[in-house]
N, C-alpha and C positions, 0 to 999 in steps of 0.2 A: 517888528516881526513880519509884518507882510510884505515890506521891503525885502528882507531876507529870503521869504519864500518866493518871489516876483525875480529876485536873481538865478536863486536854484531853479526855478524852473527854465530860463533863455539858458543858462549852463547845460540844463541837462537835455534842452531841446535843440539847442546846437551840437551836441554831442552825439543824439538821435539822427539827427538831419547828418554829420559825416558819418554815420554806420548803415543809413537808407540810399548816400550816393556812392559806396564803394562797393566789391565785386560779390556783394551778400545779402539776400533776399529771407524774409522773416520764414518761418516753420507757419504752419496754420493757425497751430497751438498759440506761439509769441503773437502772429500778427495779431488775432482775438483780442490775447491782452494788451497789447499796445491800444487797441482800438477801444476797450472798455476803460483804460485808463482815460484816454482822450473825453471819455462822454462822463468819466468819474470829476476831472476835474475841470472841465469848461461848457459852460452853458450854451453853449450855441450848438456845440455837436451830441447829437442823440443817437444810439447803436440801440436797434430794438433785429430778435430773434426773427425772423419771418416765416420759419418752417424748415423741414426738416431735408439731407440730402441723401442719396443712395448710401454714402459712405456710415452713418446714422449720425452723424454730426450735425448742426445745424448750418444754415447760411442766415447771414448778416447783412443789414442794412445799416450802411451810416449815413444820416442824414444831418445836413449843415444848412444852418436859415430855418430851421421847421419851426414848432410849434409846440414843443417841450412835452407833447404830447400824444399820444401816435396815432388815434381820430384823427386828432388836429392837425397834426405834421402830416399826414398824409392826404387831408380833405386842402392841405392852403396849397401842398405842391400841384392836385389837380388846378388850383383857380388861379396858380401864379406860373412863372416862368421856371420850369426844369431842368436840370442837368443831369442826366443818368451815366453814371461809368459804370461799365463790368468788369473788372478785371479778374485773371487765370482761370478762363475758363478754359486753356489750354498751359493749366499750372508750370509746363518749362519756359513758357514767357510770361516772364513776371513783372517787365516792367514796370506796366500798370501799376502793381501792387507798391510797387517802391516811390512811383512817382504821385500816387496820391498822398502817400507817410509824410514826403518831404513839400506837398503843397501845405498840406495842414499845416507840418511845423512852422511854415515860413509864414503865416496868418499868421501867427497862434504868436511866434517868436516875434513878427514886428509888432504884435498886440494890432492888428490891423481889425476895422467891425465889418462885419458882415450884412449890414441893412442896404447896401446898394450890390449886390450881389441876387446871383438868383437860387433859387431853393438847389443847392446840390445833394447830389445821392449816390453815395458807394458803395457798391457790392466789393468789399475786399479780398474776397475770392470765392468766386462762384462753382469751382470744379471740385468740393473737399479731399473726396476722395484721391484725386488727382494732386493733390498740396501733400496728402498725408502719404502715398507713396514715391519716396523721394530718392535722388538717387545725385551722379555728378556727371552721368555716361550716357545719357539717352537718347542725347541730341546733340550727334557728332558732328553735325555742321555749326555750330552755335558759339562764340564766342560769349562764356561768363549765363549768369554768377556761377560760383565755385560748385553750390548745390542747387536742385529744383526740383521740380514734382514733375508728374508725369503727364502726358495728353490724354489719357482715356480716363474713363471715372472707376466709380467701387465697378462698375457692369463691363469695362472696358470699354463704352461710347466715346468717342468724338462727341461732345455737348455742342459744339458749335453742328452740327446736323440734327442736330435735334426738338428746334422750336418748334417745329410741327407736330412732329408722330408725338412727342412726350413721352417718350419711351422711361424717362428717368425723374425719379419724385423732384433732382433739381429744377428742372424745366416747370414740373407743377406749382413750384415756390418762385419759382422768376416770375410767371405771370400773374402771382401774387404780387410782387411787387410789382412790376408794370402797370398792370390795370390800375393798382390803388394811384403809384406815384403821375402815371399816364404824361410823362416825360413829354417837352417838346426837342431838347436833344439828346441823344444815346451816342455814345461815344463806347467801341468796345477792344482793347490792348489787345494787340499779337506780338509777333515776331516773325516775319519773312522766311521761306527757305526756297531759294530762286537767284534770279541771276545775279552776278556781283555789278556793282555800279555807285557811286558815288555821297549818295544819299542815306542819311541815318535813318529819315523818316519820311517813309510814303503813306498813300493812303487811300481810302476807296471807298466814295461816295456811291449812295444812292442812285440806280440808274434812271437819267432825267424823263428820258420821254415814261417812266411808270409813276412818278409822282405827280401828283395836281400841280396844277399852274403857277397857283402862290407858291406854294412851299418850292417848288425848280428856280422859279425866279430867285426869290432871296436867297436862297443856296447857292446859288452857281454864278449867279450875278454880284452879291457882295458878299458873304459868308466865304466862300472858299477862295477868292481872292483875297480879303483882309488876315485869314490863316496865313497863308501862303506868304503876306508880306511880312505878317507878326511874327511869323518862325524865320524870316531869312533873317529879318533887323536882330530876333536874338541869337543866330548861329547856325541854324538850322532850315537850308533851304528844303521845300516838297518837294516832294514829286506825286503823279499819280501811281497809284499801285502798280508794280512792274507784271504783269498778266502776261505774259511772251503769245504773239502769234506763232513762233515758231520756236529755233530753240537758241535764241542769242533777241535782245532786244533791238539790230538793226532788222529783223525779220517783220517789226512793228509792234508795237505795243496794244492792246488793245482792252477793253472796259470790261473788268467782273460784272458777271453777271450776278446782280444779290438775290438768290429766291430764300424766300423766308423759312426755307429749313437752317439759313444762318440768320445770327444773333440779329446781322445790322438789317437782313434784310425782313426778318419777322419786325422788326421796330418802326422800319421806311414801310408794310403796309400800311401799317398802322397809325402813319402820318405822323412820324416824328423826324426831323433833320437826323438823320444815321453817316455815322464814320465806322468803318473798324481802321484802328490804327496798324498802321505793318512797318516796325522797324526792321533796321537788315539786321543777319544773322550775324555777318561775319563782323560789324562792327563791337566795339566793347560796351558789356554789361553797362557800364556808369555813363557812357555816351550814350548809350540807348534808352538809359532811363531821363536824362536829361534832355534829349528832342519827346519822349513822351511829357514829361512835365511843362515844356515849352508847349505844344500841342494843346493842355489842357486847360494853359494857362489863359490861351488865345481863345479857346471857347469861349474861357469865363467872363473874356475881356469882352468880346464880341456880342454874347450875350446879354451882358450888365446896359451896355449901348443901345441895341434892339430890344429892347421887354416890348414895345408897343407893335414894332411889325412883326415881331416875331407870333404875337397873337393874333394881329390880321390875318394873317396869314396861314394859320391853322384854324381860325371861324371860316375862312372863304373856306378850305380845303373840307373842312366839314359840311358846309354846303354846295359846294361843287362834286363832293361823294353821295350826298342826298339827292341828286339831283341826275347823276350817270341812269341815261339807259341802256347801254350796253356794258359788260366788263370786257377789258382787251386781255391778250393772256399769250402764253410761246411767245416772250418777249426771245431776239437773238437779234446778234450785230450783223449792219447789212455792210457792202462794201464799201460803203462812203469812206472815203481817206480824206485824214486831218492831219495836219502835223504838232506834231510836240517837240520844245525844246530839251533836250535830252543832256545829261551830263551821266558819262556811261566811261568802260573800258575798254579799250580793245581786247582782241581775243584772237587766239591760235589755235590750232587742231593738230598738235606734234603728238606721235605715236608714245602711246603708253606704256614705259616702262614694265609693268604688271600684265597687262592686257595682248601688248602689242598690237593694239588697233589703235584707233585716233582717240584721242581724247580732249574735251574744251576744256582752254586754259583760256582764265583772265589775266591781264596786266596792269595791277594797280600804277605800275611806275610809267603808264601808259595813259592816264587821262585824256576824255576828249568831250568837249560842248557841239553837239551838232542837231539836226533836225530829224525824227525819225518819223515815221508814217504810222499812227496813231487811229485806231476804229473805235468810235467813242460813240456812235449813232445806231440806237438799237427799234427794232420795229416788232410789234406784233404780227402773228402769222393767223391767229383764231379771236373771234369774237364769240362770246355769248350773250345776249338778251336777257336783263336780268326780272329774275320772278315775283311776283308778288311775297311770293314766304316761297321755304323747304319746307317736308314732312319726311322725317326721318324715323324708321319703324322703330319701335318702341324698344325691341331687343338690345340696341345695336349701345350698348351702355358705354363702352368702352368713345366712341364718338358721342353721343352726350357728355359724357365728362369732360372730356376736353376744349367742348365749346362752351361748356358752364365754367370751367378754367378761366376763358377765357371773355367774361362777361358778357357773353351773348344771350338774350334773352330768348324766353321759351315760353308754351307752355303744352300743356301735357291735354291730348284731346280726348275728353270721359264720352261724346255722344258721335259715335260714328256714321250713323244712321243715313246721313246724307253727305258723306264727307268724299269727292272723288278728287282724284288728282292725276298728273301724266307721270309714268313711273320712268326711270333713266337704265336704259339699257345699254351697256357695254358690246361694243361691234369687235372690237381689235385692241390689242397691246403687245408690247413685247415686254418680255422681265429679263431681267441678266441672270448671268449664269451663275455668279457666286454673290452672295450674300454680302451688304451693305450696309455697314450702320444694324446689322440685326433682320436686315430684312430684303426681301430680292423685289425691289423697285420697279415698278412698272414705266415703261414709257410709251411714247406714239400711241394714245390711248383716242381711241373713236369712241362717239357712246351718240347717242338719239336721247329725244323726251317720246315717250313710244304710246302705249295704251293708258289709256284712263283706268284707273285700277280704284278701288273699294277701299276706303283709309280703315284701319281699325281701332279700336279703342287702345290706348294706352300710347297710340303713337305721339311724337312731338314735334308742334305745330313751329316751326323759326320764321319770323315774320324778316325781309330786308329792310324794311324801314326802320333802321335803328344805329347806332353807331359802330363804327368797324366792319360799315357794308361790305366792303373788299374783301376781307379778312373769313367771312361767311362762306361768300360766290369763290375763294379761292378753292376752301377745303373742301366744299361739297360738289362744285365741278369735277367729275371726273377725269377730264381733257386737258383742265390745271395742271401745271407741272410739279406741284408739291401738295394737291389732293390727296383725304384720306385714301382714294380708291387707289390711288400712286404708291402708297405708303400702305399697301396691304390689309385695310381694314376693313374689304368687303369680298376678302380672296374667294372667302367658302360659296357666292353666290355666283359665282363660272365656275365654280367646280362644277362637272355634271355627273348627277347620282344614279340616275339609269342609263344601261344602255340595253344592246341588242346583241344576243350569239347568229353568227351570220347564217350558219347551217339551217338553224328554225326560220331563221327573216327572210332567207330567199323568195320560197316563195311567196309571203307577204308582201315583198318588196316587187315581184313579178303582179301581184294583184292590184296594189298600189299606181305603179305605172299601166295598167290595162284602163283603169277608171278616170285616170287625170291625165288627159291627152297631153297639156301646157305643162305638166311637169316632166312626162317625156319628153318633148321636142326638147325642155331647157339642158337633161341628162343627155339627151346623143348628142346634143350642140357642144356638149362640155367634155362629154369623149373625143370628138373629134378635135378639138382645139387642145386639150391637155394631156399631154403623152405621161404626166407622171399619174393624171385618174385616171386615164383610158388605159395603165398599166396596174391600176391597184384596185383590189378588190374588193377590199377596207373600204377607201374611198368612196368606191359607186354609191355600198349597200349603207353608208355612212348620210352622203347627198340625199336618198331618197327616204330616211328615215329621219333627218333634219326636217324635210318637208313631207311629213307625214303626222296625223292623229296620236303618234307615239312618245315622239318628242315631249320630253317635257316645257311646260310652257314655263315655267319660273326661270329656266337657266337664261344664264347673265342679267338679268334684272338683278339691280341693287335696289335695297331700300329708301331709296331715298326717292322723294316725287317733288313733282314740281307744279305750284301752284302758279296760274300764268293771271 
């Protein structure tokens, strides 16, 4: 009888396996139960619920190597070596979804053990909402499956912008699992929409000069070369992510930039080896899921190899984060040019039938192998000096949450009495003009540590001596590029709630400048230099009521201070 049962299952799991690599991708619904079958009938894979998504569905962790127990399974993956996938968190790229089905089968089917392996961990799709509204039309550049789900969730988010703000309860259940599983690699599936070129699977590492020393070394030194040969040997050469300097890849290619409002780049602060994978669009569904499963397979391979540096390498990193006294930050590529061997198309600009302007055409029947000029060298523009702790006002709930998310320690200060700190004032920003992900984003942000201000009871103390010091200094710098204050959660405190009717402030404003000589000369010095204030009247009575007793002194101070 067990004979019999040991047939039907390689029967039915090769049958499985041809309906995960041809042009059709599971329902959310099927994938679930495919996935609780999996953990119904083999002992080594465990699907435990993690929490809930905007869509009210839940999201899934399947975990392979654990510990049949989910304290346990999730206490062994922090103490041993990780593998994190995400897959659809932009549900019309599924391949993810398809290429983990068919790694499992292909274990499961050769009866292959799992004890030389490292703890892996599948989110089988992380966007529900986006799995459950499903369509065949959405994405008219994309070659296959037949159906798929959508890019935004139940809220209509992008989740790939979303590791930061948290705008979405999925985001609050990802760093559930992160934190618990605290992954050494994350690996997270897309699909390319960009130029046509040669390559089923590119892909786009962590940027080097932002990660510690160990972890850039192993990475870029052997890690991404041994991929690189693992996928040519089985069909499937890389390339790096085609990021276009211009608008064709002979213009040069150059280095995404990961800020941790994405998946891989919230994972690379947090000191994990991060991929997001990006196959091309234009290639077909079952070829793209098959350079994804090569891909994932090369991890596993790569990984199984390295357990021992792979943890050198994240104690150093954890001690060399312990140890930073300054954080670097406005990471951007400088002009250093590199070359890259490139296997691309040519391309034409014949007038468009439709248009009748120019339009780019590629030439697949036109292949070419050539060298292209490649910006792969990124530098910071701003340093901060990092603080002994934040004190973040006690109000501010919505920012507590999200650092208690994500296991930052705290505590909550009961005896104010002597508690002073320097509070961070916001000088400049600009916001765009139309809303982003939900929200009008700030950038170019100045800010000061300004007056010693009086803590109050109830505020909360964040000490930096702790782990995921990066991941602190990034949110609560304002000047960060994916800072709360960036992501609108300290808007209300530049808003300014008094002001002044000009007609009554005149002459106060004439009093004003009779008693503060130096505040005159600075007003006629700024007339005669600025023809748009020495023409506006706003302006003037504006200037000397900025520096004046009137003013309120809370405006732009944000709550947060800083202990030095």
């Amino acid at each position: 009888m067990k004979q019999f049962i040991f047939f039907l299952l390689l029967f039915v799991s090769g049958a499985l396996n041809a309906q995960f690599e041809g042009n059709t991708t599971p329902t959310y619904p099927e994938l679930i139960e495919i996935y609780q079958q999996y953990a119904k009938d083999f002992p080594e894979i465990e699907l435990y619920e993690m929490g809930s998504s905007d869509y009210g569905l839940p999201i899934y962790t399947c975990v392979i190597n654990g510990a049949q127990d989910s304290v346990q399974t999730f206490e062994k993956a922090r103490n041993k070596t990780t593998l994190l996938i995400n897959n659809a968190i932009h549900p019309g790229e599924p391949d993810g979804v398809n290429a983990c089905l068919i790694w499992i089968q292909q274990w499961i089917k050769a009866g292959r053990k799992t004890e030389g392996l490292p703890v892996i961990a599948i989110i089988p799709a992380y966007n529900v909402g986006g799995m459950m509204n499903r369509s065949s039309s959405s994405r008219a550049n994309q070659d296959g499956p037949e159906e798929y789900g959508f890019r935004g969730n139940a809220q209509n988010l992008d989740l790939n912008r979303d590791f930061i703000k948290m705008d979405s309860k999925n985001m609050f259940t990802f760093a559930k699992i992160y934190h618990g599983l605290e992954p050494d690699v994350f690996l997270d599936a897309h699909v390319s929409n960009g130029a046509d070129y040669q390559y089923v699977m590119t892909y786009i590492a962590s940027v080097k000069e932002r990660m510690s020393p160990a972890l850039a070394d192993l990475m870029y030194d052997d890690m991404i070369p041994f991929l690189e040969k693992e996928s040519a040997r089985k069909g499937f050469e890389l390339s790096p992510y085609v990021y276009l300097k211009g608008k064709t890849p002979e213009s040069g290619i150059q280095v995404f930039n990961d800020l941790p409002r994405y998946a891989m780049g919230y994972a690379s602060l947090l000191n994990s080896f991060s991929f997001t994978l990006e196959t091309h669009m234009l290639k077909p569904f079952p070829e793209r899921v098959q350079s994804t499963l090569v891909f994932i397979e090369s991890t596993i391979d790569w990984m199984s190899k390295h357990f021992e540096e792979i943890e050198e390498a994240r104690d150093k990193t954890l001690k060399w984060e312990q140890n930073l006294e300054n954080y670097l930050f406005n990471y951007s590529l400088t002009d250093k040019k590199d070359k890259i061997r490139f296997k691309g198309y040519e391309f034409s600009e014949p007038i468009s039938e439709i248009t009748g302007l120019k339009r780019l055409k590629y030439h697949q029947d036109r292949p070419y192998e050539k060298d292209l000029d490649y910006y792969k060298t990124y530098a910071a523009s701003d340093t901060v000096r990092i603080p002994t702790a934040y004190i973040i006002g006690g109000q501010c709930s919505e920012v507590i949450n999200r650092l208690k998310a994500n296991n930052v320690e705290m505590t909550v200060i009961d005896d104010s009495e002597n508690w002073l700190a320097n509070q961070i004032r916001v000088n400049s920003f600009d916001s765009g003009n139309r809303p982003y992900e939900g929200h009008f984003l700030h950038s170019k942000i100045t800010a000061d540590r300004m007056r010693n201000t009086k803590i109050k009871r109830g505020d909360v103390y964040v000490p930096t001596d702790q782990k995921n010091r990066r991941f602190i200094i990034s949110v609560l710098e304002p000047e960060a590029p994916d800072s709360y204050f960036a992501w609108n959660f300290f808007d209300s405190y530049v808003q300014q709630k008094e002001y002044f009717s000009p007609y009554v402030f005149e002459d106060k404003a004439k009093d004003i400048l009779s008693h503060d000589p130096d505040l005159r000369k600075r007003f006629e010095a700024l007339k005669e230099d600025d023809k748009e204030f020495r023409e506006s009247a706003w302006e003037q009575l504006y200037f000397i009521y900025q520096n004046s007793e009137f003013y309120e002194p809370t405006h732009n101070y944000i709550p947060v201070f800083v202990v030095e």
